[in-house]
DRENLOLO-750962 format. One record per atom (N, C-alpha, C): residue in three letters; y, x, z. Coordinates in steps of 0.02 Angstrom, whole numbers, padded with zeros to 5 digits, always signed. Atoms other than C-alpha are relative to their C-alpha. Example, Ala and Ser with C-alpha at 12.3 -4.5 7.8 and 13.67 -1.06 7.14 Angstrom:
BEGIN
Ala-00059+00045+00000 Ala-00225+00615+00390 Ala+00060+00045+00000 Ser-00059-00042-00003 Ser-00053+00684+00357 Ser+00055-00039+00037 
***
This chain:
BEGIN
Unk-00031-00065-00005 Unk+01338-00681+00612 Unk+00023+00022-00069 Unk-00041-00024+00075 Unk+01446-00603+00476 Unk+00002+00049-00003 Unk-00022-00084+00032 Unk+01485-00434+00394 Unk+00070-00021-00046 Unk-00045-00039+00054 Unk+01609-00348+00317 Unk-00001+00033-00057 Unk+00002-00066+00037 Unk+01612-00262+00149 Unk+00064-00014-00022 Unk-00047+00001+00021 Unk+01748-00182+00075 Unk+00010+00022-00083 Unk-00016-00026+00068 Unk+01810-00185-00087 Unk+00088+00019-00014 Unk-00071-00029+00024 Unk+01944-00095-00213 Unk+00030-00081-00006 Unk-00069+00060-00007 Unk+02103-00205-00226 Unk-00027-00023-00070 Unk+00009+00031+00092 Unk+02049-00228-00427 Unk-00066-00030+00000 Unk+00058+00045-00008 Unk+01870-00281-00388 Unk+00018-00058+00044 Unk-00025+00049-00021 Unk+01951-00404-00263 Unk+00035-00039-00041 Unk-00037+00038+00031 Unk+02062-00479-00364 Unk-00047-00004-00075 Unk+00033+00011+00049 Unk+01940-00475-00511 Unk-00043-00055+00024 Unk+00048+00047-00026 Unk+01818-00580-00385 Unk+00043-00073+00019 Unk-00026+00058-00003 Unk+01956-00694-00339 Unk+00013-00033-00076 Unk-00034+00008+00064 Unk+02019-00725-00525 Unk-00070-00048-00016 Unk+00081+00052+00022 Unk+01807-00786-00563 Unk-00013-00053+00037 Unk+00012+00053-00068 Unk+01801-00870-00387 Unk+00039-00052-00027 Unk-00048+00037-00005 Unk+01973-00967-00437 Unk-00027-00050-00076 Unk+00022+00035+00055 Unk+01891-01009-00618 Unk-00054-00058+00015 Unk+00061+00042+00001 Unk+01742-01074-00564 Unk+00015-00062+00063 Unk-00034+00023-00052 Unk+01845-01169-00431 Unk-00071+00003+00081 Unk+00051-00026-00064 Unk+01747-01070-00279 Unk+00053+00036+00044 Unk-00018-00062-00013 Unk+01811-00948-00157 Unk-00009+00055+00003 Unk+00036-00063-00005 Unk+01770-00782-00161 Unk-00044+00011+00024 Unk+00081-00028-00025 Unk+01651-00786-00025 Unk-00043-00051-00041 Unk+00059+00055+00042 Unk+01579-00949-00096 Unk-00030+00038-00093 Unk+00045-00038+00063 Unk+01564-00843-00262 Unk-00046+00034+00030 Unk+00037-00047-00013 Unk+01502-00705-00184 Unk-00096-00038+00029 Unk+00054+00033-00039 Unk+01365-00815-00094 Unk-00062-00028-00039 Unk+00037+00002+00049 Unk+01308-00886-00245 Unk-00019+00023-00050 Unk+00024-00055+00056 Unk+01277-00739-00349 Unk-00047+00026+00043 Unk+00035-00047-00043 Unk+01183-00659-00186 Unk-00057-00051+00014 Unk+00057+00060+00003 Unk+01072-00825-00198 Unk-00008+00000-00037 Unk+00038-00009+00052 Unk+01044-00811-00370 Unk-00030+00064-00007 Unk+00053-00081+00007 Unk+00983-00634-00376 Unk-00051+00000+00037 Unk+00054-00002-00017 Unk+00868-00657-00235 Unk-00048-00036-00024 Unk+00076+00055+00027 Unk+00763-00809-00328 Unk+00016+00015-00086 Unk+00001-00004+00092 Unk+00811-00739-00532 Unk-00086+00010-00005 Unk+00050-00054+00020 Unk+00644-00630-00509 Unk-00059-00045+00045 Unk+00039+00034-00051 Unk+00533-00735-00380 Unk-00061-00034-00042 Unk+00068+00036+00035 Unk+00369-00769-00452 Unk-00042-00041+00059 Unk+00048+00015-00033 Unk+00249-00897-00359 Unk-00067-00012-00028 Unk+00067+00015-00003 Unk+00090-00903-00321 Unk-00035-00045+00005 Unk+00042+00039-00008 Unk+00061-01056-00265 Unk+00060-00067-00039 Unk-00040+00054+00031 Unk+00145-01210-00363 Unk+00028-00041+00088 Unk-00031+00052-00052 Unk+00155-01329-00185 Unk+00064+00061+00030 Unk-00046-00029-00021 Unk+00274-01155-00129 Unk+00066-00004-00043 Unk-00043-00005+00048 Unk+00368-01163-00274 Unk+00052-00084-00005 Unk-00031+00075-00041 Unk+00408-01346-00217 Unk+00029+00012+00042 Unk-00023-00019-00025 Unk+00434-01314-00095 Unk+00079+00030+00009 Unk-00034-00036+00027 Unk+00568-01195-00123 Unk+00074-00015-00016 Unk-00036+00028+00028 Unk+00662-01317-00228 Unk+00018-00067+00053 Unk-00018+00024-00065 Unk+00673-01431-00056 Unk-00043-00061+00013 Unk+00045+00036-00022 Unk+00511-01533-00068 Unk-00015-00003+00053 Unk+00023+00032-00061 Unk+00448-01624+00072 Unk-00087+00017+00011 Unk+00073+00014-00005 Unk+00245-01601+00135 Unk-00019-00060-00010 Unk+00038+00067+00023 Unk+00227-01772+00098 Unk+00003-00020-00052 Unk-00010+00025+00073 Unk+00309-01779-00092 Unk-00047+00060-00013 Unk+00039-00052+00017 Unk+00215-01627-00107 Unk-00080-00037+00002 Unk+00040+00009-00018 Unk+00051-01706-00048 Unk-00006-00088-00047 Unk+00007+00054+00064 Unk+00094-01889-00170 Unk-00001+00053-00049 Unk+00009-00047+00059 Unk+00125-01759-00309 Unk-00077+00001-00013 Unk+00031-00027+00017 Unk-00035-01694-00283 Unk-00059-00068-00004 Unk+00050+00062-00002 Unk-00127-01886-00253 Unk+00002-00017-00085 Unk-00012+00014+00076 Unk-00040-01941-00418 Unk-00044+00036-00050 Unk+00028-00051+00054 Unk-00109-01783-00526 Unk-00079-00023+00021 Unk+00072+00018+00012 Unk-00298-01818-00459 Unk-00030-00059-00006 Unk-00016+00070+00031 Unk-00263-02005-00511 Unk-00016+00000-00057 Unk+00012+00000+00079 Unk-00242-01959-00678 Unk-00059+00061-00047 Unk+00051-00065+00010 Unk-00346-01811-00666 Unk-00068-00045-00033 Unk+00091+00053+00001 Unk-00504-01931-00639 Unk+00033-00064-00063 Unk-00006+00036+00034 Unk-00432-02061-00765 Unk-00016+00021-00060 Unk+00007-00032+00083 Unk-00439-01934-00902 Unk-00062+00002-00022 Unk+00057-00039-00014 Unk-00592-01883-00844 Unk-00064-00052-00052 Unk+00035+00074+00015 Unk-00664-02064-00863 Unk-00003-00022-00071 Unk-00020+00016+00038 Unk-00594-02093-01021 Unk-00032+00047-00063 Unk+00038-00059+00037 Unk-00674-01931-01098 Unk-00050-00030+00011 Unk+00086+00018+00025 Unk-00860-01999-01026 Unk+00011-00066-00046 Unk+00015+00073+00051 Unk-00814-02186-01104 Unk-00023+00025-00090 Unk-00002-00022+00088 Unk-00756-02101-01277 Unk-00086+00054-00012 Unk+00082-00049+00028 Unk-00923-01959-01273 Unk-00054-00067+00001 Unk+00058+00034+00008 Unk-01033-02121-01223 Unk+00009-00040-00065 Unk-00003+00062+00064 Unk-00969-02233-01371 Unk-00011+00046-00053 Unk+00012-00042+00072 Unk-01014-02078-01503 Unk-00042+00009-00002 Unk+00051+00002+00018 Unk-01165-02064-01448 Unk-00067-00048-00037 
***
């Protein structure tokens, strides 16, 4: 479903003139300025949303998170080796 808004003849042709630069059309400008404003300010809460978001999958989301407690525990390991060899 669509809308209408209306604009002055000089804001139109000011929106086509940016649209035509950025080789868009007007609505396609318009579309992507009204998609950047809603996510400029968007803080998350949860990192897998924020993946999300950006068009992650539940399953790269879910390797992501295998990978990180891979290296998580490797570090981990690597800290008791190095504390046992000082003692």
């Amino acid at each position: 479903m669509g809308h209408t808004t209306e604009l002055s003849e000089q804001s139109y042709e000011t929106l086509k003139a940016v649209a035509h630069t950025t080789g868009q059309t007007p609505e396609a400008l318009l579309e992507t300025l009204i998609d950047e404003a809603s996510h400029k300010w968007y803080v998350y809460d949860d990192l897998d949303d924020f993946f999300r978001s950006i068009g992650a999958t539940e399953e790269e989301i879910r390797d992501s998170e295998a990978i990180f407690q891979a290296r998580e525990q490797a570090f981990q390991a690597q800290q008791e080796a190095s504390n046992d060899a000082n003692l």
